[in-house]
Backbone as numpy.savetxt, mean C-alpha at the origin, in Angstrom:
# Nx Ny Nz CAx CAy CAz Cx Cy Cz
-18.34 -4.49 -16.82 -17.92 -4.80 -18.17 -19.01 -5.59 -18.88
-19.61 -5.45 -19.98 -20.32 -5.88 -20.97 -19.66 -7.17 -21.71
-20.30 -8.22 -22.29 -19.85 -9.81 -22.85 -19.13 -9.06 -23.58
-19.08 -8.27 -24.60 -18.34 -7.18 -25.23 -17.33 -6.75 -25.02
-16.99 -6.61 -24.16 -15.57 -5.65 -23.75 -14.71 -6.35 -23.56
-13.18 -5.88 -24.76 -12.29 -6.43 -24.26 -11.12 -6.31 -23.41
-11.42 -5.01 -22.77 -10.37 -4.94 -21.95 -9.87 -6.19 -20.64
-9.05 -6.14 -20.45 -8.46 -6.96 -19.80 -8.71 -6.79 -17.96
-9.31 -7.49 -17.15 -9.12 -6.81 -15.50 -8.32 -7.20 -15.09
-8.30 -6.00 -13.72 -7.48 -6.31 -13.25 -6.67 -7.38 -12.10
-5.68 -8.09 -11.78 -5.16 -8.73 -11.34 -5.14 -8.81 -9.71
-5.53 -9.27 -9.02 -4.85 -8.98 -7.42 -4.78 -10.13 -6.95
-3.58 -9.93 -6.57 -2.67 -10.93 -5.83 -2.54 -10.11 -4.48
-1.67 -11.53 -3.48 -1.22 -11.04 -1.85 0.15 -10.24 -2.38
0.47 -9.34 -1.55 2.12 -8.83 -1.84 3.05 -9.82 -1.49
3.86 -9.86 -2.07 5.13 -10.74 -1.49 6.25 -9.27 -1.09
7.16 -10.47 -0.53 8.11 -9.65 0.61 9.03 -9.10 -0.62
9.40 -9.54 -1.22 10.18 -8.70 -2.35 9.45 -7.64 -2.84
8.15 -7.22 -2.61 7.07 -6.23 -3.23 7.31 -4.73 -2.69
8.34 -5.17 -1.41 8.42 -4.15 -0.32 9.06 -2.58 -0.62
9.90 -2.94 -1.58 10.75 -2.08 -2.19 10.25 -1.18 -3.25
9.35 -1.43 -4.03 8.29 -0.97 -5.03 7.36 -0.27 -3.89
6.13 -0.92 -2.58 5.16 -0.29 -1.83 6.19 1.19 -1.24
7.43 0.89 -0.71 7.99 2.11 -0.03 8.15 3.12 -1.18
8.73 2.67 -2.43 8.77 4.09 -3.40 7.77 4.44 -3.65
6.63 3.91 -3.56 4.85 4.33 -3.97 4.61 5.11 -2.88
5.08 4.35 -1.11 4.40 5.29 -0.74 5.02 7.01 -0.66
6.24 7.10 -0.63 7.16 7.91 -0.62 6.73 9.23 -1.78
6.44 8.29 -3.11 5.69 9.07 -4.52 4.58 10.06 -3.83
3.76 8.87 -3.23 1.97 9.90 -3.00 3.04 10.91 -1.84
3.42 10.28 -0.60 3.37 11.34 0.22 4.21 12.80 -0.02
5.16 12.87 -1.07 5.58 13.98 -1.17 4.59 14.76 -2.37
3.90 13.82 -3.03 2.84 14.52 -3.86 2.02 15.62 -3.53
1.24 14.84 -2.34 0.20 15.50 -1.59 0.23 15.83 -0.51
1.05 15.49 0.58 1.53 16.47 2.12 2.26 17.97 2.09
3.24 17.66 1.16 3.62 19.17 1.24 2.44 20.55 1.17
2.80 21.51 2.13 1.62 22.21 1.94 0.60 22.43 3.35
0.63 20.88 3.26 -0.21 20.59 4.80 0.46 20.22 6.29
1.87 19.38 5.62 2.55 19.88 6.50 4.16 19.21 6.16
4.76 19.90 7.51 6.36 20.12 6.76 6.83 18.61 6.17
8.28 19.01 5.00 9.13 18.22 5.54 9.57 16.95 5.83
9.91 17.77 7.00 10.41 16.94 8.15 9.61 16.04 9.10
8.43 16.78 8.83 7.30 15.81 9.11 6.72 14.44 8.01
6.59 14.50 7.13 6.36 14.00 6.05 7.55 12.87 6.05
8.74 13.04 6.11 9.70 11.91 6.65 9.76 11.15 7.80
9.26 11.81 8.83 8.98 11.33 10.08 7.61 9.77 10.06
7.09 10.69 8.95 5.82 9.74 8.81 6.02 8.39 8.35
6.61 8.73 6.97 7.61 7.53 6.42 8.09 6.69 6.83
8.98 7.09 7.81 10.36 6.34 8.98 9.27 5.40 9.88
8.23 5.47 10.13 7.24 5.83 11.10 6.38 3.97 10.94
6.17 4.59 9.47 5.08 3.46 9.35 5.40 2.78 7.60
6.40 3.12 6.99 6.66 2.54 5.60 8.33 2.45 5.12
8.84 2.03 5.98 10.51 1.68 5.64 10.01 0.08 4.99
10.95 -0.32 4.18 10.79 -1.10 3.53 11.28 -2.78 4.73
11.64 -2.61 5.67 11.58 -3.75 6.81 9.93 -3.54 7.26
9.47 -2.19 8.18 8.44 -2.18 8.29 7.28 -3.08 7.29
7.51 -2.53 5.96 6.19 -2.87 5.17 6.59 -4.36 5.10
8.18 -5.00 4.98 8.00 -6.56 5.15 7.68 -7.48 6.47
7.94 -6.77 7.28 7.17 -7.35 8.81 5.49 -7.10 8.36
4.70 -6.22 7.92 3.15 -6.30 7.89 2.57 -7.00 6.63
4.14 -7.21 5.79 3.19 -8.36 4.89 3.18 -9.52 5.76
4.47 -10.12 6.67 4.43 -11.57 7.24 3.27 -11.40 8.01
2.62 -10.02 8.89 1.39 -10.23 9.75 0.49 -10.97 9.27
0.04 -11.60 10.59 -1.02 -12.53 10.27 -2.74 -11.15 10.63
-2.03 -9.88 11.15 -3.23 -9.28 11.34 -3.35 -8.39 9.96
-2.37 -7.95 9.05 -2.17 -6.91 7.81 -2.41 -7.99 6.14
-2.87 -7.27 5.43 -3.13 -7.99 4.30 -2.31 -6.80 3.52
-1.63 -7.06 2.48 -1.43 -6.33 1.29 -1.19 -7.06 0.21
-2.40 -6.08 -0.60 -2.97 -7.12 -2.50 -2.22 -5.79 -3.08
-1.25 -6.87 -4.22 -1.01 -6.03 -5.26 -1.70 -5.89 -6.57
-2.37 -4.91 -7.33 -3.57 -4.56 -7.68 -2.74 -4.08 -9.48
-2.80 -5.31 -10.25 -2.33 -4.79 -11.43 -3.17 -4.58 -12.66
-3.36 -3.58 -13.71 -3.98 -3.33 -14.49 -3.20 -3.08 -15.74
-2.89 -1.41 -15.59 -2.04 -1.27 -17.04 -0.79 -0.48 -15.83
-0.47 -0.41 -14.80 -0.18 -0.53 -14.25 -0.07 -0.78 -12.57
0.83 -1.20 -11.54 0.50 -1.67 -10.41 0.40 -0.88 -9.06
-0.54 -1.16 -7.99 -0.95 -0.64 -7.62 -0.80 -1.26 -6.13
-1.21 -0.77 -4.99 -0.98 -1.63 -3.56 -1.86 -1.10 -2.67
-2.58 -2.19 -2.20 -3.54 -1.72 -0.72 -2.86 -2.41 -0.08
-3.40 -1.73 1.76 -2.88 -2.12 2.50 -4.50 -2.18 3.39
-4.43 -3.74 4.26 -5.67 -3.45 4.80 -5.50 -4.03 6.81
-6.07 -3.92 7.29 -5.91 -4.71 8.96 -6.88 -4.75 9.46
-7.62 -5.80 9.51 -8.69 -6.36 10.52 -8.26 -5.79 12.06
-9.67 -5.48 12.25 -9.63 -4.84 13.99 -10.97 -6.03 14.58
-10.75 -6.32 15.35 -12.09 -6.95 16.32 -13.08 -6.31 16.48
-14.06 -6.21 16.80 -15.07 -5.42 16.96 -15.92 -5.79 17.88
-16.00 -5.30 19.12 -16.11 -5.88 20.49 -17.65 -5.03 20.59
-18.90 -6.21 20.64 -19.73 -5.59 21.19 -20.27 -4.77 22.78
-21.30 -4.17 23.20 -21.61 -3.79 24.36 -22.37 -4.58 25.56
């Protein structure tokens, strides 16, 4: 952005546990967006159940190993991130 510009940036914050309910309909949005096709279904729910029920996503906000920033602009947005160790040879 240029001294010039007035658009506004964007916001990121940590998710809070009430956020949980908004990340599961987001993720639910993309995955029926873009899985169908590639694969079933019933798979595509499986995935869901799997790794984004809305207890799930509030147990990996309390992780102390999972980060999730909610990412607001003109509208909001959610990463999800997890540190791994990285064990040299």
């Amino acid at each position: 952005m240029s001294i010039t510009d007035t658009r506004t940036p964007p916001t990121i914050k940590p998710a809070k546990v009430n956020d949980a309910k908004e990340i599961y309909q987001l993720a639910r949005d993309i995955w029926f967006l873009h899985y169908p096709g590639l694969i079933t279904i019933k798979q595509i729910e499986y995935m869901l159940e799997q790794k984004y029920t809305v207890n799930k996503i509030q147990e990996l906000i309390y992780s102390q190993e999972d980060l999730w920033l909610k990412v607001s602009l003109n509208a909001v947005s959610y990463t999800h991130l997890r540190a791994h160790e990285t064990r040299g040879n």
